[in-house]
C-alpha atoms as one frame of an Amber mdcrd trajectory, in Angstrom:
protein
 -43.937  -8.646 -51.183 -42.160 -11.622 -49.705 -39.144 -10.017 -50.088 -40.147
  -6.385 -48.419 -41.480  -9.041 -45.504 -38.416 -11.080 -45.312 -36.229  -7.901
 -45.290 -38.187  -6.262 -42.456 -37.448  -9.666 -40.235 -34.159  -9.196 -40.554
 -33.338  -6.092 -39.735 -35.601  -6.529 -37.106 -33.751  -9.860 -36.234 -30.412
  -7.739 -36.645 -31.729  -4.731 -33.839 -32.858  -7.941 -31.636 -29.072  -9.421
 -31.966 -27.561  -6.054 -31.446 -29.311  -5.888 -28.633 -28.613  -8.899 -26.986
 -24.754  -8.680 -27.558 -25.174  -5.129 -25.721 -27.313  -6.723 -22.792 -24.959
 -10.053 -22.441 -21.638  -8.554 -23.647 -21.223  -5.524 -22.506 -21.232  -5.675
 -18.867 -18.924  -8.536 -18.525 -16.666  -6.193 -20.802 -17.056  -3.417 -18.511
 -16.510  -5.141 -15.428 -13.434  -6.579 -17.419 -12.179  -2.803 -17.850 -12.931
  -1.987 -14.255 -11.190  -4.663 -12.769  -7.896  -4.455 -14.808  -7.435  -0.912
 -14.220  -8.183  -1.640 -10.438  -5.528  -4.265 -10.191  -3.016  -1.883 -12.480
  -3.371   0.826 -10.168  -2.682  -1.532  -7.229   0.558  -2.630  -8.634   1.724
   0.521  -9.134   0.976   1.650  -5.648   2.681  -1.692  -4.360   5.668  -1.165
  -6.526   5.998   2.388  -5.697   6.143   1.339  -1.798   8.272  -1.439  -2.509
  10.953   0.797  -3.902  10.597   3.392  -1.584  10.704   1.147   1.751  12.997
  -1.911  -0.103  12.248  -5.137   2.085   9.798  -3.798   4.175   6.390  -6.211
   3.797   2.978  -4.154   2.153  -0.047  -5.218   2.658  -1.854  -4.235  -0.584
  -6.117  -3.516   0.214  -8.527  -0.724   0.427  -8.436   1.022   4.077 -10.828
   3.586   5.669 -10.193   5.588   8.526 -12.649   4.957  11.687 -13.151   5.235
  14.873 -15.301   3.091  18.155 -18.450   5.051  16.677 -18.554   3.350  13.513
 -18.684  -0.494  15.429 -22.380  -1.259  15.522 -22.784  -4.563  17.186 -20.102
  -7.124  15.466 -19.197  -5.313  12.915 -17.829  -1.992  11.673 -20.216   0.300
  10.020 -18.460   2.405   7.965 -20.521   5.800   8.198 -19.294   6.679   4.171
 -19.724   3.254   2.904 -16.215   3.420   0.723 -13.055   1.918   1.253 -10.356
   3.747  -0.383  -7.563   2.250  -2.468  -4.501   1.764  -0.116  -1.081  -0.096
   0.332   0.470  -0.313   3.968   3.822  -0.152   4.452   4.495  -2.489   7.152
   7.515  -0.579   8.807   9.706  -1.514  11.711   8.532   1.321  14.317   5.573
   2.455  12.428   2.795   1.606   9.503   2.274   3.545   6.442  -1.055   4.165
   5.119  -0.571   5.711   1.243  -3.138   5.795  -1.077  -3.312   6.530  -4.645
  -0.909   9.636  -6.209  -0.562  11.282  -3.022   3.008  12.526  -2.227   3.470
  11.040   1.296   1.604   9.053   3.930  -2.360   9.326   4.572  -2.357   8.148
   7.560   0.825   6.628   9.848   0.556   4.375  13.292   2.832   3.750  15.775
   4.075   0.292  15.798   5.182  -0.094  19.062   1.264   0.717  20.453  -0.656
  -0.957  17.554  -3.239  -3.488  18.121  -5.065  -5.951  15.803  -8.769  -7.099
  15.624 -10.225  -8.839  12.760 -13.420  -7.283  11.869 -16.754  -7.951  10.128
 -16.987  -4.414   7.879 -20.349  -3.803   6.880 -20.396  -2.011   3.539 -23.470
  -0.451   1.261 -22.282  -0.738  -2.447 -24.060  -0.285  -5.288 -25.876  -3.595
  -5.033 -26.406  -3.682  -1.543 -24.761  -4.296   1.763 -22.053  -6.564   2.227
 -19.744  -7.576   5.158 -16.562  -8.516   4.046 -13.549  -9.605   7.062 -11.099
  -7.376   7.771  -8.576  -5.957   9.859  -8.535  -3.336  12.639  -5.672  -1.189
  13.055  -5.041   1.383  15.980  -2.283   2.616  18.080  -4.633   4.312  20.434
  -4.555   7.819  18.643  -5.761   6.726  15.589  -7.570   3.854  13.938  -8.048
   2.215  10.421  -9.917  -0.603   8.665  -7.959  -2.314   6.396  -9.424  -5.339
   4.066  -6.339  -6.730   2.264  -6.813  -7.375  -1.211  -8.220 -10.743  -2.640
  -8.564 -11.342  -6.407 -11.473 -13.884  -5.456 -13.246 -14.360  -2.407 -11.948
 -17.632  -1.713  -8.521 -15.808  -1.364  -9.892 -13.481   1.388  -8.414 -15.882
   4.139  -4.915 -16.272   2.677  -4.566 -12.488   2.009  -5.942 -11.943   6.323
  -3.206 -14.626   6.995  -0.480 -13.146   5.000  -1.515  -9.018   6.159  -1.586
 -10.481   9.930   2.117 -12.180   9.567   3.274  -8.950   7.760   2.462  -7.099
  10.533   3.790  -9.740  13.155   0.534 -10.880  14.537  -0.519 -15.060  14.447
  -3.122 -15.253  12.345  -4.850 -18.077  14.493  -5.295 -15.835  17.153  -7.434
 -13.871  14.587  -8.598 -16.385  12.306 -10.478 -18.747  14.089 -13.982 -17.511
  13.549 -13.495 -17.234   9.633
């Protein structure tokens, strides 16, 4: 009888542990997954611009296009709450906007007309809203947000300082509010 009662425990003890390695391992280990085949995929849209445009600066980020509709107030509201994954070719008459396994440029601004605001973006992900800086990007015909790719948030300034000196701006006449 003790027996039958001490077996019972444990495999109830055993559905308990299993349990708890799903609840505390598993979602670190997914995020894990997530976040390596993000930053894969990044490389190989870097390295693919690199080659293609050899010296030529890229700003490496997610990008969405927008327009003056999508500012609410001091920030940018973007209407389809994704960014997309994008690298920017930082050329010498225009910018490239390319995003994953597409054949040629999403989106491409003149260079010569572009202007550059750093931007609150207010996003709505999956566990809530978030405003995150950014940069605006528009040559008068058309306009992007692009956030420049951090690994950690305490990155987020030197990736805005390295973007805005890729594309020939001084960062502290954007960056003095961050």
């Amino acid at each position: 009888m003790l027996d039958e009662l001490l077996s019972g425990f444990a495999r109830a003890y055993d559905d308990v542990g299993y349990f708890l390695i799903a609840v505390f391992v598993g979602p670190p280990v997914v995020i894990l997954a997530i976040t390596v085949h993000y930053e894969a995929s990044m490389r190989r849209l870097v390295t693919r611009l690199e080659e293609m445009f050899p010296g030529a600066p890229v700003i490496a980020g997610e990008a969405a296009e927008v327009t003056d509709d999508d500012r609410v107030g001091k920030v940018v509201k973007l209407r389809s709450g994704w960014l997309q994954t994008t690298a920017v070719a930082v050329l010498p008459d225009r910018l490239e906007l390319w995003g994953k396994g597409v054949e040629a440029a999403d989106i491409v601004l003149d260079r010569r007309r572009l202007q550059v605001r750093r931007e609150g973006i207010w996003l709505r992900q999956l566990g809530g809203d978030d405003v995150c800086a950014g940069l605006w990007l528009t040559d008068g015909d058309r306009s992007v947000i692009v956030v420049p790719y951090a690994r950690f948030g305490r990155r987020t300034r030197r990736a805005l300082v390295r973007a805005l000196s890729d594309l020939g701006e001084n960062p502290k006449d954007h960056l003095d509010a961050v």
